[in-house]
C-alpha positions in Angstrom: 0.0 0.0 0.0 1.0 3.6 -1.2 1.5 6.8 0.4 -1.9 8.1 -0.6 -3.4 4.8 -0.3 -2.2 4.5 3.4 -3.4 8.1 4.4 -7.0 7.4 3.2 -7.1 4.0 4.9 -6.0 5.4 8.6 -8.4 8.4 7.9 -11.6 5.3 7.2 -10.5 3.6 10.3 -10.0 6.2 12.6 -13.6 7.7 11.3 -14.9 4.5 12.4 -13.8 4.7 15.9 -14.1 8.1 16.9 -17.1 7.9 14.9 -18.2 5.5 17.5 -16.5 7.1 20.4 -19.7 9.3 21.1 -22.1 6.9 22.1 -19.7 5.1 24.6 -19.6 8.2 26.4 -23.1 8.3 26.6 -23.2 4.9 27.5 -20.1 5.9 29.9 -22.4 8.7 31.5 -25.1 6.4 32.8 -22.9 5.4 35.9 -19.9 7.7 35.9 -20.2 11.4 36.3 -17.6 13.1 33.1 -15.0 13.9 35.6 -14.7 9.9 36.8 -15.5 9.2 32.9 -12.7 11.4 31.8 -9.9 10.5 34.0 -10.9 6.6 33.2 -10.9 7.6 29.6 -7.2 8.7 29.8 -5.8 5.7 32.1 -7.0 2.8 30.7 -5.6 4.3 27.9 -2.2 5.3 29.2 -2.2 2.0 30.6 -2.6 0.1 27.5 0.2 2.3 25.7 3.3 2.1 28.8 2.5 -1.9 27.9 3.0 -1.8 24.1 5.1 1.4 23.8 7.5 1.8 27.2 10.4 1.2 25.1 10.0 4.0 23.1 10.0 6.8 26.1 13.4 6.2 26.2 13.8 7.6 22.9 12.4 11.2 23.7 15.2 13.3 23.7 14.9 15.8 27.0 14.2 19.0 25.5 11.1 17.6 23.9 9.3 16.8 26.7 7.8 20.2 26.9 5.9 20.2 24.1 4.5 16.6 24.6 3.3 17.8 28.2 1.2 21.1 25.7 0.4 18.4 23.4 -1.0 16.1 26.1 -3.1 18.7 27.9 -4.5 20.4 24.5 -4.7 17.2 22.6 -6.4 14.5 25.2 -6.2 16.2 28.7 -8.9 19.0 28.3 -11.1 17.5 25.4 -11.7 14.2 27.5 -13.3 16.0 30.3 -15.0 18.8 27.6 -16.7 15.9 25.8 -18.1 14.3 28.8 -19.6 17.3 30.1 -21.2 18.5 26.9 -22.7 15.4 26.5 -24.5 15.4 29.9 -26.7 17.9 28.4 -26.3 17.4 24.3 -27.3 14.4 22.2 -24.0 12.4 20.9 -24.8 13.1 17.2 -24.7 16.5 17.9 -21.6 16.5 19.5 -19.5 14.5 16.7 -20.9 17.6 14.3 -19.6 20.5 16.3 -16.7 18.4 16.5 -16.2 18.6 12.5 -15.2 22.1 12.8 -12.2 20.8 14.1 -10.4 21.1 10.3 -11.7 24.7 10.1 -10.1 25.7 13.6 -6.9 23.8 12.4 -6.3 26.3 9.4 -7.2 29.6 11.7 -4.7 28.7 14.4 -2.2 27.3 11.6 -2.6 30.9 10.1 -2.5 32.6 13.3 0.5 31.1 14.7 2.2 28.4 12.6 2.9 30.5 9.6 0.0 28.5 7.2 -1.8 30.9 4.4 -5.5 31.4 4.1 -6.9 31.2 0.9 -9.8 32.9 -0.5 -11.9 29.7 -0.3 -11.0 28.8 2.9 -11.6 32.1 4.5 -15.2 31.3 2.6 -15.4 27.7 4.6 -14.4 29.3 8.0 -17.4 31.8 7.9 -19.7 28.9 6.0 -18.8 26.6 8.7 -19.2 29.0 11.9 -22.7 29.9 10.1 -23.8 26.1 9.7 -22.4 25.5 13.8 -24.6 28.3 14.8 -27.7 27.2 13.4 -27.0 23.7 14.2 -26.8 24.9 18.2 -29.9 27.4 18.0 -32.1 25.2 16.1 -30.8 22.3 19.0 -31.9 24.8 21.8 -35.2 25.9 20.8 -36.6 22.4 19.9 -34.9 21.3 22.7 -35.5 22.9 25.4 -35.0 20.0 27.9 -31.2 20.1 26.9 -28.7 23.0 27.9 -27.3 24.0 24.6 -24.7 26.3 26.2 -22.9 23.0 26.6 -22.1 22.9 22.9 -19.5 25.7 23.5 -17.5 23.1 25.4 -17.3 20.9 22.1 -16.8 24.0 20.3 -13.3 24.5 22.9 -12.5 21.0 22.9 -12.4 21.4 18.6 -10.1 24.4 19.3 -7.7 22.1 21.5 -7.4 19.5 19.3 -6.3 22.2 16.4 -4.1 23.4 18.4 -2.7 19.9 19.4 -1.7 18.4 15.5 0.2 21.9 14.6 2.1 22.0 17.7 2.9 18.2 16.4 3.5 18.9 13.0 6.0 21.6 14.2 7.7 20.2 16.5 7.8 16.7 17.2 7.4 15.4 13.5 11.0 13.9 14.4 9.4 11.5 16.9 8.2 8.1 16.3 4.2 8.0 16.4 4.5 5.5 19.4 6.8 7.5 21.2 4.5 10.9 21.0 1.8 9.0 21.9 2.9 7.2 24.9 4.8 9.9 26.0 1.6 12.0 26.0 -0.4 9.3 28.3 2.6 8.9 30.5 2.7 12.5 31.3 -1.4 12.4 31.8 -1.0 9.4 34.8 -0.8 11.2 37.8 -3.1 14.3 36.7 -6.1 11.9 35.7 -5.4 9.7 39.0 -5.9 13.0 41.1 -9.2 13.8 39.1 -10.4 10.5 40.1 -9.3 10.3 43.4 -11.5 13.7 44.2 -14.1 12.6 42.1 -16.0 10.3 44.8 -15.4 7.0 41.9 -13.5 4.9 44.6 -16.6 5.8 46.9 -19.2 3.9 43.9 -16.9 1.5 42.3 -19.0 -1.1 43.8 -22.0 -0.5 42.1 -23.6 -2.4 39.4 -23.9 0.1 37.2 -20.7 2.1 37.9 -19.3 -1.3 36.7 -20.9 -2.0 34.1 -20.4 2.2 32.5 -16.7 1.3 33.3 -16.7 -1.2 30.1 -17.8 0.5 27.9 -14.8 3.4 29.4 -12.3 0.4 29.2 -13.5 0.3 25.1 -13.5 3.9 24.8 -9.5 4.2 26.3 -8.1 1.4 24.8 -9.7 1.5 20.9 -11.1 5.7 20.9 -8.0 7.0 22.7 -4.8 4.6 22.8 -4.9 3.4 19.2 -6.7 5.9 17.5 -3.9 8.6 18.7 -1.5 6.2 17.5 -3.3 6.2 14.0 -4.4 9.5 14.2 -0.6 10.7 15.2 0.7 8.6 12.3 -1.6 10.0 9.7 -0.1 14.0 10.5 3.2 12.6 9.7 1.9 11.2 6.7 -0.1 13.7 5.5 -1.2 17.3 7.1 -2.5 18.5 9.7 -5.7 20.0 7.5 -5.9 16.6 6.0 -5.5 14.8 9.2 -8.0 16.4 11.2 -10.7 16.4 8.2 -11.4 12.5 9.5 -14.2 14.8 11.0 -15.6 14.7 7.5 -16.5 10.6 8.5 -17.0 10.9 12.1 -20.6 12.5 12.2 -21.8 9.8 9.9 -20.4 7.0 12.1 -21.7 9.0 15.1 -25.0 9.8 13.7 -26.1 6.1 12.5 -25.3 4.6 16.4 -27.5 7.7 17.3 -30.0 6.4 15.7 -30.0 3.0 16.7 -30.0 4.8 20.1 -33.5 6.8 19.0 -31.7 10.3 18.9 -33.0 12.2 16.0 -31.8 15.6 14.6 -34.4 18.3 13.4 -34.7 19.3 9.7 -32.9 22.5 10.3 -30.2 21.1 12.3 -29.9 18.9 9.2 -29.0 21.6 7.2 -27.1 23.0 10.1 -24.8 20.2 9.9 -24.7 19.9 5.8 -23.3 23.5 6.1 -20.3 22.4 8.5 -19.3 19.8 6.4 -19.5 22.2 3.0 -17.3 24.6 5.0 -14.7 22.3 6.7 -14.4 20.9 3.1 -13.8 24.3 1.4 -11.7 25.1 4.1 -9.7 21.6 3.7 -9.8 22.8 -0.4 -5.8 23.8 -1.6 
């Protein structure tokens, strides 16, 4: 398998399981509150990564750890509590939408701070796409008015963190190995997601039914949605781009929207459209 061919093969794959990633934390949120969800999340994924990838730590050469501490709290730190707290209020299908915008927030902070130019179309797909997001969340909160849409900013943050996350990558540890980044990241995460925990009263429930059985489906989401898909997903920014990396979003509202349906959540006509618009936007932003 090619170059090309390999880029479009981890982006499939990766779609398909952050696609599915949203409705494990809704699952996840039935017997863990986000903070216990969150900080579970990120060790059973760290966990899973010092087994297969201790090795390559030793590789890191000392100045670098710096950047994969930023990288670790931008890239999985903050957005594994952010997406567990919006979705305590905001259907999972939505959520995997306002998380397409990631591409578009990629290119503004690549322009911003990374040197990247704007183009005229892109500048187009940055104001399409911040158009489709706002009508996707309005829409959501007046036809929903059991649901706190204000929550939708945090997915909105959590997008902004993980475009933040692949350029500081791109820039400055392209020279690392994928597994090294990746574990090194997790390793760093340990003792700030055990402290989360610790305060967050899990040790208190653990013995529930329930909390156990939300646990398995966190176990799924650490190991598969966090541990190997940032080992693909670091991969695929060597490979490729960041705007081409992060445009997996394209694929993950589809994935996300068909287990939403199965799990009878159902977006209105004009959140439809809302969504439609994102995509057109983070594609004309994606656009060279």
């Amino acid at each position: 398998m090619n170059s090309k061919q390999s880029k479009w093969f981890y982006l499939f794959i990766l779609s398909l399981i952050w696609g599915s990633s949203f409705i494990l934390i809704k699952r996840g949120l039935v017997g863990l509150n986000p903070f216990q969800l969150g900080s579970l999340r990120i060790l059973f994924a760290a966990l899973f990564l010092i087994i297969i990838g201790f090795k390559s730590i030793l590789k890191i050469p000392l100045q670098q750890w710096k950047y994969l501490a930023i990288t670790a709290f931008f890239g999985t730190f903050c957005p594994a509590y952010l997406f567990a707290i919006a979705q305590t209020q905001i259907d999972s299908s939505v959520s995997s939408i306002l998380n397409s915008l990631t591409p578009l927030n990629t290119l503004i902070i690549g322009a911003l701070f990374f040197g990247l130019h704007f183009k005229r179309n892109q500048i187009l797909g940055v104001l399409i796409g911040l158009f489709g997001s706002a009508m996707l969340i309005m829409n959501g909160a007046m036809n929903h008015p059991e649901q706190n849409y204000y929550y939708a900013i945090l997915v909105l943050i959590a997008s902004v963190c993980y475009a933040l996350n692949v350029n500081l990558i791109k820039k400055y540890l392209s020279d690392l190995s994928v597994l090294s980044i990746t574990t090194g990241n997790f390793l760093i995460l340990l003792f700030p997601a055990l402290t989360v925990l610790f305060f967050s009263g899990f040790f208190d429930q653990i013995h529930l039914e329930q909390v156990q059985h939300s646990v398995l489906y966190i176990i799924v989401l650490g190991v598969m949605g966090t541990g190997i898909a940032n080992i693909l997903f670091f991969k695929l920014i060597k490979m490729s781009s960041p705007v081409f990396a992060t445009s997996v979003t394209y694929l993950i509202p589809v994935v996300a929207f068909f287990w939403g349906m199965l799990d009878q959540e159902m977006l209105t006509p004009v959140q439809f459209v809302g969504a439609f618009i994102i995509l057109i936007g983070v594609y004309l932003s994606a656009k060279k």
